[in-house]
N, C-alpha and C positions, 0 to 999 in steps of 0.2 A: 447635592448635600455636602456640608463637610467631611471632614473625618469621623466624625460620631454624633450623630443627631442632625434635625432639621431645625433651625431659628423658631420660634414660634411667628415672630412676626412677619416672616416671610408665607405664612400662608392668610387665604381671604376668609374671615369668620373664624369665631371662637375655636377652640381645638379641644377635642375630650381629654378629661384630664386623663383617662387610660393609654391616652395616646402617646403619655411622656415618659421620659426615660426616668428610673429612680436614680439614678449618677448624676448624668449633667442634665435632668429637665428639661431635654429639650424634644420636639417631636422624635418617636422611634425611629431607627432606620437598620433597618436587618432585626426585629427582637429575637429573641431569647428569652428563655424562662427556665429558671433554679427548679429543683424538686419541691422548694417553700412557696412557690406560685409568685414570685416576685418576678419582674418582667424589665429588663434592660438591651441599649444598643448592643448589636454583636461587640462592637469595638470599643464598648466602655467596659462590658465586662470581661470580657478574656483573658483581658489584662490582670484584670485585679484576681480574676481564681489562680491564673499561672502563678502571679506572686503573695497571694493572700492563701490558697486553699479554701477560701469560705463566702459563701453571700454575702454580698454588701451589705444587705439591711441588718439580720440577726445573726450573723456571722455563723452559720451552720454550716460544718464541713462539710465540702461539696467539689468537685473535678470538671473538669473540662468536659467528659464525657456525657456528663449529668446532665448538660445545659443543650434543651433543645427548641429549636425554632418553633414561633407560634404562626405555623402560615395564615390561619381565616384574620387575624389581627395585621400582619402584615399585608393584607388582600385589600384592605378597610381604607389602610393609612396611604397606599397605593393612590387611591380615589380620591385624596384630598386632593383638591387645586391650591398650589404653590407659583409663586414669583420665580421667575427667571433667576439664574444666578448672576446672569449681570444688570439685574436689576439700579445696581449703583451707577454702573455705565449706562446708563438709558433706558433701559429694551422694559417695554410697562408691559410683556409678555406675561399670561396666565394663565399655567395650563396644569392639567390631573400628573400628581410625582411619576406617575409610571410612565409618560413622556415625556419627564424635564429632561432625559439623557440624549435623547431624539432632538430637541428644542435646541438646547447647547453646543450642537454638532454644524449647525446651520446658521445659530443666531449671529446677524451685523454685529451684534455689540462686544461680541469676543474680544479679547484681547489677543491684539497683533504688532510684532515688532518690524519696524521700517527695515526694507531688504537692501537701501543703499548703503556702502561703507562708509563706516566712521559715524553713521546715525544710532543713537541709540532710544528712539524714542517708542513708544508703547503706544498706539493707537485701539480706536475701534475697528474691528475687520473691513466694514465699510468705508470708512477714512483714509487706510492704509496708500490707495492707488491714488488718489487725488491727490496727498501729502507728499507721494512719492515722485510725482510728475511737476506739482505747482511751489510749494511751500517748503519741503525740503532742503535744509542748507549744503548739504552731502551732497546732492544730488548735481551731475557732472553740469560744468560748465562753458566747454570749450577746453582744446589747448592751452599752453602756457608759450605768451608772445614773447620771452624772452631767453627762450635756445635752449630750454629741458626735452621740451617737448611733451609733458604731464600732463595729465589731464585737470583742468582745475575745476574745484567746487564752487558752487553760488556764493559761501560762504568767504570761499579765500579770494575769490574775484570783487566780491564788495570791499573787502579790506584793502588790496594793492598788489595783490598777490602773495605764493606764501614760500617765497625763497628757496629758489632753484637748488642751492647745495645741500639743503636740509632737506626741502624734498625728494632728492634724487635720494638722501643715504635711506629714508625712510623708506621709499621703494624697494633699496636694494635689501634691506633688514628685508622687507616682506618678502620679497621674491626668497630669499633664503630659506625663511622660514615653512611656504607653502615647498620648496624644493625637499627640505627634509621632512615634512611631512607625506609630501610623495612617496621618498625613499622608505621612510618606514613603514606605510600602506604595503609599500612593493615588496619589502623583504618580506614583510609578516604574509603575503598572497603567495611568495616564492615558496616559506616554510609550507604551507598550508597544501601548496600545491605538490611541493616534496614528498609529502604525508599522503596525499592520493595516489601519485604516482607508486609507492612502496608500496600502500593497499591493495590498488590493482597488480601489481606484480606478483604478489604473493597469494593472489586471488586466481593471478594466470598459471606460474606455477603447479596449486592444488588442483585446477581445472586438467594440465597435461599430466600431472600424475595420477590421476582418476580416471583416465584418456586409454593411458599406457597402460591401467590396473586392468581396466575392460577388454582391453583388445588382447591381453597376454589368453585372459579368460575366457572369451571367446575364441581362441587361435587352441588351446586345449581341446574346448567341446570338440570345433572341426577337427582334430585329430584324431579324437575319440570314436567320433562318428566315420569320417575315413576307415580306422581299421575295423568296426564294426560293418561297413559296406568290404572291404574285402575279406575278409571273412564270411560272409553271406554269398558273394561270389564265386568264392574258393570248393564251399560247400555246395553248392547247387552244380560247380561243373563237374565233382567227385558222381554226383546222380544224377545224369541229366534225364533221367528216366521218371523222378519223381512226378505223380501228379501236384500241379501249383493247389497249396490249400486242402492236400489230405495226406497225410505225412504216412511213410509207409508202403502204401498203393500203389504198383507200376500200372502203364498202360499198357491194356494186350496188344500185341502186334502180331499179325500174319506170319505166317514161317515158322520153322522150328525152336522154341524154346532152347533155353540152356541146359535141359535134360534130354534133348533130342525130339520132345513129342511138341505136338501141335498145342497151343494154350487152349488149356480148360475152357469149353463153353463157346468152341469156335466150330459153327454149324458145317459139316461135311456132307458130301453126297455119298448115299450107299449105292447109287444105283451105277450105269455104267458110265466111263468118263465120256464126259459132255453132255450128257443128261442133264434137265433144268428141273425135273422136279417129276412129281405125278401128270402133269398135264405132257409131257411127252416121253412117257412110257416108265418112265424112273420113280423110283420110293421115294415115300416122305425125307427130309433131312434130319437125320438126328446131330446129336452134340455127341463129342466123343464118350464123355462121361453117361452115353446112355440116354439119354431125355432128349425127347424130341424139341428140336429146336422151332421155336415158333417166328412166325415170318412176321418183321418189324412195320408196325405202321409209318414210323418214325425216326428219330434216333435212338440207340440204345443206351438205356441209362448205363454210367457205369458200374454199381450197381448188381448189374444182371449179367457182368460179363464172370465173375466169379463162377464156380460151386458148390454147392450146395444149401443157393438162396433161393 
């Protein structure tokens, strides 16, 4: 489609008149609809509420905001079958508007400009490589027999040729021309490239200083934790006596105490030394503390080695 509206007579069969724009009459394309129920192209009305403020038909103040798309009406207008846009170039294509965009991308009859230099002609897509190869004046023709060494076109070889001195300054003009167009490509990739390089350095930068932020941070903890383990060390060999996991509690040991007597609850013989028990001739074993010590199945919890448990 154009800019705002569809031709009428670009489509096949009569067209609803609901289908047309109140501006430019033509089929709708994108509607819109006012709060007054008047219905126009996106692109014919926009314009006029940005600089009018009001409906085109009864002029009722109205905003941009106001104005909202009628999809089931645009869905409708979708369905119609329409002519190709290069209709005028040839192409008797006829298909539903919702695939003229599809149709157009593909279609021979496009308009295409000849890729030899110095041509400027406007062909159908289709045309272009035959005109490019057969028919073309541009298009090269051999060397030049008389000591340029150019290359000449069909055009200037039909004539007599086209004058070695003029042709060479025109070359050298062009040659200058794509040279400094180079160079400006080049500075402006240089700049460009300048501007990346400075981004990532300032980017590597922030990276090693977030590097150096972490590791100071972490190098802290481990110190912390260091003198927390000596500390713990320092502590434990002050009592090496502590049981691990009940704070307080030494373990009994055989032999005499630091008050001289044997530890509480450590089973003696009463009877004579070397005596093993009742079974050869010797008394029960009591604890010092008086209580009969009773004979272990197992191990003895610690626990039981106190008294008065």
């Amino acid at each position: 489609g154009g800019e705002m509206g569809f031709e009428l007579d670009r489509f096949s069969g009569d067209v609803d008149p609901d289908f047309k724009c109140n501006l430019c009459n033509k089929v709708l394309e994108d509607p819109l609809t006012t709060p007054c129920g008047h219905v126009f192209c996106a692109g014919c009305v926009l314009p006029w509420v940005v600089q009018q403020g009001s409906c085109p038909v009864n002029c009722q103040r109205i905003s941009t905001k106001e104005l909202n798309h009628v999809l089931p009406l645009k869905s409708l207008i979708l369905k119609l079958d329409i002519k190709c846009d290069n209709h005028a170039r040839g192409c008797e294509a006829v298909v539903p508007l919702q695939h003229l965009g599809e149709h157009a991308e593909t279609c021979d009859f496009s308009p295409a400009k000849c890729r030899n230099r110095g041509c400027r002609q406007v062909l159908n897509l289709r045309d272009v490589e035959a005109h490019m190869r057969e028919r073309c004046e541009a298009r090269p023709a051999g060397p030049c027999e008389q000591g340029c060494g150019l290359m000449l076109t069909h055009g200037e070889r039909r004539a007599g040729g086209h004058g070695c001195l003029r042709a060479l300054r025109a070359h050298g003009a062009a040659l200058q021309a794509r040279a400094a167009a180079l160079e400006k490509a080049l500075k402006k990739e240089a700049l460009r490239a300048g501007k990346r390089e400075q981004s990532l350095l300032s980017r590597l930068a922030a990276a090693q200083l977030e590097l150096q932020v972490t590791a100071l941070r972490y190098q802290k903890r481990f110190t912390q934790y260091s003198a927390r383990l000596d500390a713990l060390a320092r502590a434990r060999a002050a009592s090496p006596g502590k049981v691990r996991g009940v704070p307080g509690r030494r373990i009994p040991t055989r032999g005499a105490s630091t008050s001289g007597r044997l530890p509480a609850c450590v089973p003696v013989e009463e009877g004579p030394r070397g005596a093993l028990g009742p079974e050869r001739g010797g008394r029960d074993p009591v604890s010092v503390c008086g209580r009969r010590a009773e004979e272990p199945s197992g191990p003895v919890p610690l626990e039981r080695l106190s008294c008065g448990v």
